[in-house]
C-alpha positions in Angstrom: 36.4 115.0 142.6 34.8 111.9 142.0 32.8 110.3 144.9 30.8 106.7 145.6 26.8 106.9 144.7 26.4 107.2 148.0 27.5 110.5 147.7 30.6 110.5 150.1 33.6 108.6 150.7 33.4 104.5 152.1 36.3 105.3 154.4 36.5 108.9 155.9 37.0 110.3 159.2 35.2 108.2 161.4 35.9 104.9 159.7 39.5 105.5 160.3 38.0 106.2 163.8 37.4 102.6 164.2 40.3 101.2 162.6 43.5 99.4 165.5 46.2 101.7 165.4 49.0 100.8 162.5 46.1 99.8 160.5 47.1 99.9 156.4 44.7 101.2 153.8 45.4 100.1 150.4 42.9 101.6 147.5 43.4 100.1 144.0 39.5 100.5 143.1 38.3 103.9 142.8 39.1 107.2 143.4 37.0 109.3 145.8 36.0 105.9 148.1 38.8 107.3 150.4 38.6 110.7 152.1 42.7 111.8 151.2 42.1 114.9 153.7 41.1 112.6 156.2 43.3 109.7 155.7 46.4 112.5 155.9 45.4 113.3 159.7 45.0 109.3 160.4 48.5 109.2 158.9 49.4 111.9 161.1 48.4 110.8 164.2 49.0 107.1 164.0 45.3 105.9 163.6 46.7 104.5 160.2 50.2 102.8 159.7 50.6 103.5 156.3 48.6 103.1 152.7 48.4 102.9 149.1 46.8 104.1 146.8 46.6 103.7 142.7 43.2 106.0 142.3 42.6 109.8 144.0 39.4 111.9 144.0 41.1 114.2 141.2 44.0 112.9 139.0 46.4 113.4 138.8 46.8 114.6 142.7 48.3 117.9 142.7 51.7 118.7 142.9 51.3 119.4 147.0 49.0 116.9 147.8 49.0 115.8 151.5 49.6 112.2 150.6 53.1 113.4 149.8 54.5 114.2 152.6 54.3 110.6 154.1 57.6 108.1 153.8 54.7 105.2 155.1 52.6 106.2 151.8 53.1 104.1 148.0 51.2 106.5 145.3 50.9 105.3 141.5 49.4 106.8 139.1 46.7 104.7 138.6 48.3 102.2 135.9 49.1 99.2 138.9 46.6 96.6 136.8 48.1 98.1 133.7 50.6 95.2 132.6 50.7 94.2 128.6 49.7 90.5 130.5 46.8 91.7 132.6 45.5 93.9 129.5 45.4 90.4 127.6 43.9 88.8 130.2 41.1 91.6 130.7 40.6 91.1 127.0 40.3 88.0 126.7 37.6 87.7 130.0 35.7 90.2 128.9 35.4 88.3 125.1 34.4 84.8 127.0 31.9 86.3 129.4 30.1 87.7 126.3 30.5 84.0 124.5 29.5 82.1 127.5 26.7 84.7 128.2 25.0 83.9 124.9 25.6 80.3 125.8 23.8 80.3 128.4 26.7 79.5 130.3 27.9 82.4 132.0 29.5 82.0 135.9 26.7 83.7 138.4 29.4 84.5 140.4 30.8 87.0 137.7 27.0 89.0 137.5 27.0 92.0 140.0 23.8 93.4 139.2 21.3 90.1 138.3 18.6 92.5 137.3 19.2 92.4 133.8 
């Protein structure tokens, strides 16, 4: 299963804790940020309205996987920024950052680590 750096999941049992009841957690990012174990008993009890998710800690999730037992729950299978559009797009950012890079042009507010 993959998991953060920081070794476990950013939302497990005790941030769903803190979440209003109803709340909705959507993950598009990356798989093992969410605790799925503990995201089925927030389901359960309320603590969270309903989610989505596009990424698990193993893919694909296995054929009983908790998450499936939920009518308030939208799986994919990790292909929801997969359009022939947003592929050209990616492409074609990723092309012009290196350009404008080499420029001396490139946006600071596209660098996440600056120590480079």
């Amino acid at each position: 299963m993959h998991v953060p750096k920081s070794g476990r999941p950013i939302l497990s049992a005790d941030e769903f804790a803190c979440l209003k009841p109803g709340a909705i957690v959507i993950n598009t990012a990356r798989g093992g940020i969410v605790d799925e174990a503990a995201l089925a008993l927030a389901l359960g009890d309320g603590r969270v309205g309903a989610a989505g998710l596009d990424v698990f800690g193993d893919e694909p999730p296995a054929k009983g996987h908790s998450l499936l037992a939920f009518d308030q729950v939208v799986l994919t299978p990790h292909i929801a920024g997969l359009t022939q559009q947003a592929a050209e797009r990616m492409a074609v950012s990723s092309v012009q950052n290196v350009i404008d890079f080499f420029a001396g042009r490139l946006d600071a507010d596209l660098i996440v680590n600056g120590d480079f």
